[in-house]
C-alpha positions in Angstrom: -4.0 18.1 -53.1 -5.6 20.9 -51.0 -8.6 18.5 -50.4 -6.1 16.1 -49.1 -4.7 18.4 -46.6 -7.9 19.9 -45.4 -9.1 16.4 -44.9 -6.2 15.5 -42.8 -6.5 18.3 -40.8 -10.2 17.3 -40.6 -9.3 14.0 -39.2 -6.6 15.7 -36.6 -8.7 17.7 -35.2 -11.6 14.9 -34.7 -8.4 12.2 -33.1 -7.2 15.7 -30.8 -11.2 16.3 -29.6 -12.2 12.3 -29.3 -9.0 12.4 -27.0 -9.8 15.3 -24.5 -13.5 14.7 -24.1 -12.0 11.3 -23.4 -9.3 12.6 -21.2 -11.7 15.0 -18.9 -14.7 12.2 -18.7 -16.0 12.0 -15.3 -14.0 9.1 -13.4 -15.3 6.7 -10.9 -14.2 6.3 -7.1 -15.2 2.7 -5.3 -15.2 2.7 -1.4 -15.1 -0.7 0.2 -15.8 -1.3 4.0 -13.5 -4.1 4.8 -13.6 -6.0 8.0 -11.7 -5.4 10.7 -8.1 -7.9 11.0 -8.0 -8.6 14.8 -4.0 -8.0 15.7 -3.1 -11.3 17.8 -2.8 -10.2 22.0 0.3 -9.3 22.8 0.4 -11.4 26.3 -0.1 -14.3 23.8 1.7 -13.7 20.8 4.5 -10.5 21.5 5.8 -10.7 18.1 1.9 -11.0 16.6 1.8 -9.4 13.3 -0.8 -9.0 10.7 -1.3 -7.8 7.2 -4.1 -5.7 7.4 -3.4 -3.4 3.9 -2.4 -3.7 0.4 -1.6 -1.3 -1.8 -0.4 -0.9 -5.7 0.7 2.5 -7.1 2.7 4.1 -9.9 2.6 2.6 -13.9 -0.1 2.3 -15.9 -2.5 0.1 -18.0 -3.3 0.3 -21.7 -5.0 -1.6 -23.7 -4.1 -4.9 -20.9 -0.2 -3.9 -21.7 1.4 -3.0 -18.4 3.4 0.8 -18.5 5.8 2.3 -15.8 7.0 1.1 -12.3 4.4 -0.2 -10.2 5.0 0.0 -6.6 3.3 -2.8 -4.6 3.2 -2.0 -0.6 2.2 -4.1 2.7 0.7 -2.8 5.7 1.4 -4.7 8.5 -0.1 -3.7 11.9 1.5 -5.5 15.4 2.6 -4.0 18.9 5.4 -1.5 20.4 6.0 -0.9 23.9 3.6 1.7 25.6 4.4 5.4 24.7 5.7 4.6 21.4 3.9 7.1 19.7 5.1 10.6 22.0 8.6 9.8 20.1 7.5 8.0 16.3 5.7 9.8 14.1 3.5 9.0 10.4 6.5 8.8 7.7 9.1 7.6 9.9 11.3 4.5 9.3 11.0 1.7 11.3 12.6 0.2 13.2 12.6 3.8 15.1 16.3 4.4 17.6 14.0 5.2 20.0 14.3 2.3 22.7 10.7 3.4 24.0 9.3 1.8 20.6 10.7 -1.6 21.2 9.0 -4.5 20.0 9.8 -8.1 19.2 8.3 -7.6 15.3 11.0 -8.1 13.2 10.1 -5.8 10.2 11.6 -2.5 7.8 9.5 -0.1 6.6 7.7 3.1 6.9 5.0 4.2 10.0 1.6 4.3 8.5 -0.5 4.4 11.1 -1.1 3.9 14.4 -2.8 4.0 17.8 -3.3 3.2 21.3 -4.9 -0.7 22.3 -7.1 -0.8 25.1 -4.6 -2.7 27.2 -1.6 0.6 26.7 0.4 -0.7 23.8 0.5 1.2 20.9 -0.5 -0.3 18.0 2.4 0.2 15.1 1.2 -0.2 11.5 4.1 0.0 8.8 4.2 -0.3 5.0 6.6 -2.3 3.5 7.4 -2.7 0.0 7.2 -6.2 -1.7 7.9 -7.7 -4.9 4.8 -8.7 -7.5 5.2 -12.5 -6.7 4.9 -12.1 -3.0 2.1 -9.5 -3.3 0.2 -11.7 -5.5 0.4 -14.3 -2.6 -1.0 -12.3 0.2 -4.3 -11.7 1.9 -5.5 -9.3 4.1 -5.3 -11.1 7.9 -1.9 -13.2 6.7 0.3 -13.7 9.9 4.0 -11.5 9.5 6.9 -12.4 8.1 5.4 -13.7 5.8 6.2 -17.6 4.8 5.8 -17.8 1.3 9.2 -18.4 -0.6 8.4 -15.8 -3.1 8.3 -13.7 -0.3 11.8 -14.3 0.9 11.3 -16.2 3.8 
């Protein structure tokens, strides 16, 4: 019996090590260099909106088995009035009460980004949460709203 229970404990040990030198293995990071979505001008197109991001987080794989909540998130970039960005900031909701942020983009979501175009109007990006169907529909460079029915338009 005692060479029973030393052998288990044998076998413990071995299943706890395999695990952590498993556990604190050297991971791997990819960077991509994506190109550039051109955001349609607003003269031409003032409710011009792009997807130019998308993003999964949360849950986890094993084994191909699916685990958790997996959050799966838009960006889509378009134009706001001039001097949008002197009242919005990165994490605010959109659209902001701020009538200096107008635009004629019809979307709900978080500021993610942002900037200045060369021609004064500030460029607005904002993530939006989608569900699985619709994500697994869209591209990066897809026009806003999007027109897929899974996407509920």
């Amino acid at each position: 019996m005692n060479r029973i229970s030393n052998a288990s404990i044998i076998v413990v040990v071995l299943v706890l090590a395999a695990a952590v030198v498993l556990a604190l293995r050297p991971g791997s990071t990819e960077t991509e260099v994506l190109p550039d979505v051109p955001l349609p001008d607003p003269l031409d197109d003032p409710a011009g909106a792009v997807v130019v991001g998308l993003y999964e987080s949360g849950g986890f794989s094993l084994l191909g088995l699916q685990f958790g909540t997996v959050t799966r998130t838009l960006s889509v970039q378009f134009h706001a009035a001039p001097g949008c960005f002197d009242h919005a900031s990165f994490g605010d909701p959109w659209p902001t009460p701020f009538e200096e942020c107008s635009s004629a983009v019809t979307i709900e979501g978080t500021i993610s980004g942002g900037g200045i175009a060369p021609t004064g109007e500030t460029i607005v990006s904002v993530d939006v949460e989608v569900p699985g169907d619709c994500y697994d529909t869209v591209s990066r460079g897809d026009r806003w709203p999007l027109s897929a029915a899974v996407c509920g338009s």
